[in-house]
C-alpha positions as CSV (number, residue, x, y, z in Angstrom):
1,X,121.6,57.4,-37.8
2,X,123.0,55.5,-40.8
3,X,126.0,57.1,-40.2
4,X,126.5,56.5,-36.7
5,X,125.6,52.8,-37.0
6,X,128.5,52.9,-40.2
7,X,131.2,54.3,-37.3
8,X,130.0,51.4,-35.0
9,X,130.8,49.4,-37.5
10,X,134.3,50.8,-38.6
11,X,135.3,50.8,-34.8
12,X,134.3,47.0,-34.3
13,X,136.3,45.9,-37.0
14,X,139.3,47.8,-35.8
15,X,138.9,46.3,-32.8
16,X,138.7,42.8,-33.9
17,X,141.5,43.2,-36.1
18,X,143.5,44.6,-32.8
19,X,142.5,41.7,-31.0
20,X,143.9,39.2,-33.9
21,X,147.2,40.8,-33.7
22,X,148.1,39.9,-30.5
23,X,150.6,36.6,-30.7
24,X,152.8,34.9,-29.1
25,X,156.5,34.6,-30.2
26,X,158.8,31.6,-29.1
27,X,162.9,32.0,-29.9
28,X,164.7,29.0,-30.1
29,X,168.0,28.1,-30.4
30,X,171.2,26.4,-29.0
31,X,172.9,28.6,-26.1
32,X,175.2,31.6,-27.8
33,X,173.0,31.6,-30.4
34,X,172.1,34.5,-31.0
35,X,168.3,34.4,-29.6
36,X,168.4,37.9,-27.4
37,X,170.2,39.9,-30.6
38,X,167.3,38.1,-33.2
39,X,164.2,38.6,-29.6
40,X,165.0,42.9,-29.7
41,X,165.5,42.9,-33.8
42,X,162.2,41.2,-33.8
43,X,160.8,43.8,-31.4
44,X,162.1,46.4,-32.6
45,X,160.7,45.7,-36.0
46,X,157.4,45.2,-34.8
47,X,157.0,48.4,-32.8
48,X,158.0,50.3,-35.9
49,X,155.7,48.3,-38.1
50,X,152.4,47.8,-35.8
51,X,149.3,50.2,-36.9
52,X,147.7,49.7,-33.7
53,X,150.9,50.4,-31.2
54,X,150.7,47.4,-30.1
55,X,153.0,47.2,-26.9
56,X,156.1,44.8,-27.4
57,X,157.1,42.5,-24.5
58,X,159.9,40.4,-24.2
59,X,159.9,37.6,-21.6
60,X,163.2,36.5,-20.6
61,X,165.5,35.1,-17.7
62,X,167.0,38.8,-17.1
63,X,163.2,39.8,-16.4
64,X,163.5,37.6,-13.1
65,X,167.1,38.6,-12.6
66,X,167.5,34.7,-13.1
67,X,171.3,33.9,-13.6
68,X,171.4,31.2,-16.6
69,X,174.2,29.2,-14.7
70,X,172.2,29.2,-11.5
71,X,168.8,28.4,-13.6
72,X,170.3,25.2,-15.2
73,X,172.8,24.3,-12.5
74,X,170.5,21.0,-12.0
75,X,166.9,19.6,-13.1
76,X,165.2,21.1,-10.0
77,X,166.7,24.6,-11.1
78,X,165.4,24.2,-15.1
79,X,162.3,23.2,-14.0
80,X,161.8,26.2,-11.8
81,X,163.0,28.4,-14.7
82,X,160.9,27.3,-17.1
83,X,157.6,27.7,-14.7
84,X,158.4,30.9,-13.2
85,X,158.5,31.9,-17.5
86,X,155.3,29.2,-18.6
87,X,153.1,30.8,-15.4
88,X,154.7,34.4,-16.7
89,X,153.6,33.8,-20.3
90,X,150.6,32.3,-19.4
91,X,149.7,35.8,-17.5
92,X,150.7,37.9,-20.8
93,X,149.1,36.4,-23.5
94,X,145.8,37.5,-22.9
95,X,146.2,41.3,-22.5
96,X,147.4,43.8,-25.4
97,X,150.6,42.5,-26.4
98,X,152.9,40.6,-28.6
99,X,155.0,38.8,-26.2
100,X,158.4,37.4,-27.4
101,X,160.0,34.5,-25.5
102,X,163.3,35.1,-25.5
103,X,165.0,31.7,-23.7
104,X,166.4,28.7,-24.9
105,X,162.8,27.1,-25.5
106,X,165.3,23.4,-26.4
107,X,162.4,21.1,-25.0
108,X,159.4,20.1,-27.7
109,X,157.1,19.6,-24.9
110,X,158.0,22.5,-23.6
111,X,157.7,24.6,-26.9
112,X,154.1,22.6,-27.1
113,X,152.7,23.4,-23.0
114,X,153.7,27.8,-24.9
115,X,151.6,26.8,-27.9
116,X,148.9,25.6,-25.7
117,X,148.3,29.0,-24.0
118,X,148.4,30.8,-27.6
119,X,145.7,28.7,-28.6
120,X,143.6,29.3,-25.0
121,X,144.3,32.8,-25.7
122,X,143.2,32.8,-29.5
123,X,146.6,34.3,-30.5
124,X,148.7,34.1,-33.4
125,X,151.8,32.4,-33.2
126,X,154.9,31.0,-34.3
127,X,158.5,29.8,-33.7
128,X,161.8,32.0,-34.2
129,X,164.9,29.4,-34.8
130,X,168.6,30.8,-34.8
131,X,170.0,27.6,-36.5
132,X,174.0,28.3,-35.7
133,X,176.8,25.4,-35.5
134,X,177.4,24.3,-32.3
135,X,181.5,24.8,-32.8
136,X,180.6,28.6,-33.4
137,X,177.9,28.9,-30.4
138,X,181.1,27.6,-28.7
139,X,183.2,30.1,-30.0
140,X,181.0,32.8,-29.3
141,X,180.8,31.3,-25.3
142,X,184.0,32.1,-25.2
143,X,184.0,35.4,-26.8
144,X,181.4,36.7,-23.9
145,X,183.7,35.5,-21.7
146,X,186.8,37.5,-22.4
147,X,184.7,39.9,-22.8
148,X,183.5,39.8,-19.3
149,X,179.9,39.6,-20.8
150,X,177.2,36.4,-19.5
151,X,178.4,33.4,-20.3
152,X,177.6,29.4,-20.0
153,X,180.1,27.3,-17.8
154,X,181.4,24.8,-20.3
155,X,179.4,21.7,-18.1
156,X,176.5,23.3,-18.7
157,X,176.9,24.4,-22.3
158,X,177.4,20.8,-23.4
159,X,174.8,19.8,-21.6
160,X,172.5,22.2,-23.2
161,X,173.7,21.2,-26.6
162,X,173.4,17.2,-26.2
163,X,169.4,17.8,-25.1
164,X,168.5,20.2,-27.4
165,X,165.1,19.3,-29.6
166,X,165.5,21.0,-32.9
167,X,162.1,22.6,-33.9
168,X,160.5,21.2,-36.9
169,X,157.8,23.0,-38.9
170,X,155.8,19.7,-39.1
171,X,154.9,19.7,-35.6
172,X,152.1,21.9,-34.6
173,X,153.7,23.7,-31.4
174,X,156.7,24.8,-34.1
175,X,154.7,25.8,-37.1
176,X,154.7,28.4,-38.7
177,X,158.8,28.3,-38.0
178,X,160.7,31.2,-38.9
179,X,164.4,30.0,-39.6
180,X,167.6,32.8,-38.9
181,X,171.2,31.9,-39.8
182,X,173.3,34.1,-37.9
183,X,176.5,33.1,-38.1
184,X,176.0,33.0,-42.4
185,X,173.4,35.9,-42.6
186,X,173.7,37.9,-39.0
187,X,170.7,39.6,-37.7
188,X,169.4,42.4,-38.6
189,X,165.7,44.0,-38.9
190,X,165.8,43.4,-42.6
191,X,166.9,39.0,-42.2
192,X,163.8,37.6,-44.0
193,X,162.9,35.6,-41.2
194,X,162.4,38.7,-39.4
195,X,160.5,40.4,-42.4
196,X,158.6,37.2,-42.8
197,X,158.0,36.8,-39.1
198,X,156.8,40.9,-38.8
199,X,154.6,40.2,-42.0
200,X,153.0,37.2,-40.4
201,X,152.4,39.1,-36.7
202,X,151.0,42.3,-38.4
203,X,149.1,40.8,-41.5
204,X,145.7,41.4,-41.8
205,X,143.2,38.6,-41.1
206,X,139.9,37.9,-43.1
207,X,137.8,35.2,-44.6
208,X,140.6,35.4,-47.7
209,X,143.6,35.1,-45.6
210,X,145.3,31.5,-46.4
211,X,149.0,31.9,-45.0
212,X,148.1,33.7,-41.3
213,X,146.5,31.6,-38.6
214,X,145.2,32.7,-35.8
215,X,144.6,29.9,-32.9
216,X,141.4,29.1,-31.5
217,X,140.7,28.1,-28.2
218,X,138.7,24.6,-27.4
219,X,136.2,23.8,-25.1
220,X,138.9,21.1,-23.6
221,X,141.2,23.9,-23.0
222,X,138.6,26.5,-21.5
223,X,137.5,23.3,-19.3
224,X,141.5,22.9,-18.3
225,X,142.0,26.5,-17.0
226,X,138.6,26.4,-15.7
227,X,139.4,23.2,-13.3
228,X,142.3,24.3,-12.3
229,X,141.1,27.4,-10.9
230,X,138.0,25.3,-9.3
231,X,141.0,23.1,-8.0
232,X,143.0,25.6,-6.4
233,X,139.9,27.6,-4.6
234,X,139.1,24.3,-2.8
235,X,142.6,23.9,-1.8
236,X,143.0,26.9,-0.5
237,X,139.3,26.6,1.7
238,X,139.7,23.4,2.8
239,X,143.2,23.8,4.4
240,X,141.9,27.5,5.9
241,X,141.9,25.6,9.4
242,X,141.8,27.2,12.9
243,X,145.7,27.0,14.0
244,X,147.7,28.8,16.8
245,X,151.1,29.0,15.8
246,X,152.1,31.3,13.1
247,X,154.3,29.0,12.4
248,X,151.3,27.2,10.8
249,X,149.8,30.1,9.0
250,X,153.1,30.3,7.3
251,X,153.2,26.8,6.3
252,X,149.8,26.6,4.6
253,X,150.2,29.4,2.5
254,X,154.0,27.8,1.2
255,X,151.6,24.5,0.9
256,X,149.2,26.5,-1.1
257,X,152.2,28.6,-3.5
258,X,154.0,25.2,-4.0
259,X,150.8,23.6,-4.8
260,X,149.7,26.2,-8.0
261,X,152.9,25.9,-9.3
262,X,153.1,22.0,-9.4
263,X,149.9,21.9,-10.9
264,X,151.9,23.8,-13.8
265,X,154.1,21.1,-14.6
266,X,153.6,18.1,-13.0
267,X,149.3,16.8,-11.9
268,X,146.7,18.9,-10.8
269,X,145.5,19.8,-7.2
270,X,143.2,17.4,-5.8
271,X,140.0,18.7,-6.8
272,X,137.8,17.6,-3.7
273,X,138.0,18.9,-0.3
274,X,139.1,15.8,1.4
275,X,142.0,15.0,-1.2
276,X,142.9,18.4,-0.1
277,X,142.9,17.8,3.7
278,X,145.4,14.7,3.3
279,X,148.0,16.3,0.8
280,X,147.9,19.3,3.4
281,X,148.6,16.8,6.1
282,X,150.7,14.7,4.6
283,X,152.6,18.3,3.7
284,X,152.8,19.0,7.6
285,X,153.8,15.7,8.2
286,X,156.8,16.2,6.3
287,X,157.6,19.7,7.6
288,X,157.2,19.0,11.3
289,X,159.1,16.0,11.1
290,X,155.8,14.1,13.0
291,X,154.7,10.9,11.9
C-alpha cells in the first residue's frame, strides 16, 4: 500500500512539472530579421532538450497561408493578421505545447494582449528579440529578393521599421527578454539566447526556483474569458430569429463571426439580450441598405 500511494505520488509530480513546462514564446524583431531562422533553432532545440516530449508549435503567417505584403497592405489587413494569430494563440496555449510566435510581434500592446493569455493559461513565458540594424534588415530584403525568396515591398518595409516598439525587459509583457544578434553572432542552436531561452522553458520549477516564473492566472482574467463566452451565447440566442430568406440565415451567422472576432480587439459583445437585438438590427440595416 505504501508503495502504491509513493507511485501516486511520483506520477503527480511528473505531471505537475509537465504542466509547468508548457509556455508561450513571442519572437520579435524588425522585418528580415532573422525571426523564422532564430523561431525553428529555438524549436529545434527544445524538442531535443524536452524530458517530457513536449510537442513544439510554431504559429506563424505561413500557417494561414497569409502573404506578409497582403497582411500589412493597410491597417484593416494588420489588424486581421494579428487576430486571426491572438484568437490562434489564444486556442494553443492551454493544451500540451510550447508554442512559439514567430511574426513581427512590433506593437507593445500587442506583445502585452500574448502575455495576457500566458498568464490565463498559467504558462511560462518570455520574449525572443533579433536586435539587427535596420540598413542590414534592408540588405537582407533585398537579398530574398534576387533570390526569388519572400520579401517586403520597400513601402511596407519602411513602414514596418518607423512603427516598430523595441521590447524592453522592464516591462512585464517583455520580461524575461532573450536578446539574439544575428547579424554579429548568427543563429545557431548553441547562441546563448537560445541556450538561455531552452534553459529557462525546460528548467525545473519548485519552491527554490528564483530565476523561472511561471504565470498565474487572476480571478479578473478567469472573469474576462468567462464574460465573454457568457456574451457571445446571448448574442448568438437572441438574434436566433424566425426568418425566410436564406439570405438572412446567412447574414446572422457573418453578424455572429464578425461579432467574436471584434470582441478580440476592439469592445465586447453587448452582454444583454436587448443590446443584442439592436446591434443585430442596426447590422441588417446596414446590409440591406433599409433605413
Amino acid at each position: 500500500e505504501r508503495e502504491r500511494e509513493r507511485e501516486k505520488k511520483v506520477v503527480f509530480c511528473l505531471l505537475v512539472e509537465f504542466i509547468k513546462k508548457m509556455a508561450l514564446v513571442v519572437m520579435c524583431g524588425q522585418p528580415c530579421s532573422g525571426k523564422s531562422t532564430a523561431a525553428n533553432c529555438l524549436a529545434e532545440a527544445l524538442s531535443a532538450t524536452s524530458e517530457f516530449h513536449l510537442t513544439v508549435r510554431i504559429i506563424d503567417e505561413s500557417s494561414f497561408h497569409l502573404d506578409r505584403n497582403q497582411s500589412y497592405a493597410n491597417t484593416p489587413a494588420e489588424k486581421n493578421l494579428r487576430g486571426v494569430l491572438r484568437s490562434e494563440v489564444d486556442r494553443s496555449v492551454s493544451k500540451n505545447k510550447i508554442i512559439i510566435v514567430d511574426s513581427l510581434n512590433n506593437i507593445k500592446g500587442y506583445r502585452y494582449e500574448l502575455w495576457c493569455f500566458a498568464r490565463a493559461a498559467g504558462i511560462r513565458y518570455c520574449v525572443v528579440h533579433c536586435d539587427v540594424e535596420e540598413d542590414v534588415c534592408r540588405k537582407w530584403n533585398k537579398e530574398r529578393a534576387e533570390k526569388g525568396e519572400s520579401t517586403y515591398d520597400d513601402k511596407i518595409f519602411e513602414d514596418l521599421v518607423r512603427r516598430f516598439e523595441k521590447p524592453d525587459s522592464r516591462n512585464r509583457w517583455d520580461s524575461p527578454l532573450f536578446e539574439l544578434w544575428p547579424s554579429k553572432d548568427g543563429i545557431q542552436q548553441t547562441s546563448a539566447a537560445i541556450v538561455s531561452a531552452v534553459s529557462y522553458m525546460t528548467k525545473k520549477v519548485d519552491s527554490k526556483s528564483r530565476d523561472v516564473r511561471v504565470l498565474q492566472p487572476t480571478i479578473a482574467t478567469q472573469t474576462a474569458r468567462t464574460s465573454e463566452a457568457n456574451s457571445l451565447y446571448v448574442m448568438d440566442r437572441a438574434t436566433q430569429r424566425s426568418v425566410g430568406l436564406p439570405e438572412l440565415r446567412s447574414l446572422r451567422r457573418t453578424f455572429i463571426k464578425l461579432t467574436g472576432q471584434s470582441s478580440l480587439s476592439g469592445r465586447p459583445p453587448p452582454s444583454d439580450a436587448d443590446g443584442a437585438k439592436r446591434m443585430f438590427v442596426d447590422y441588417l440595416n446596414r446590409e440591406l441598405g433599409t433605413v
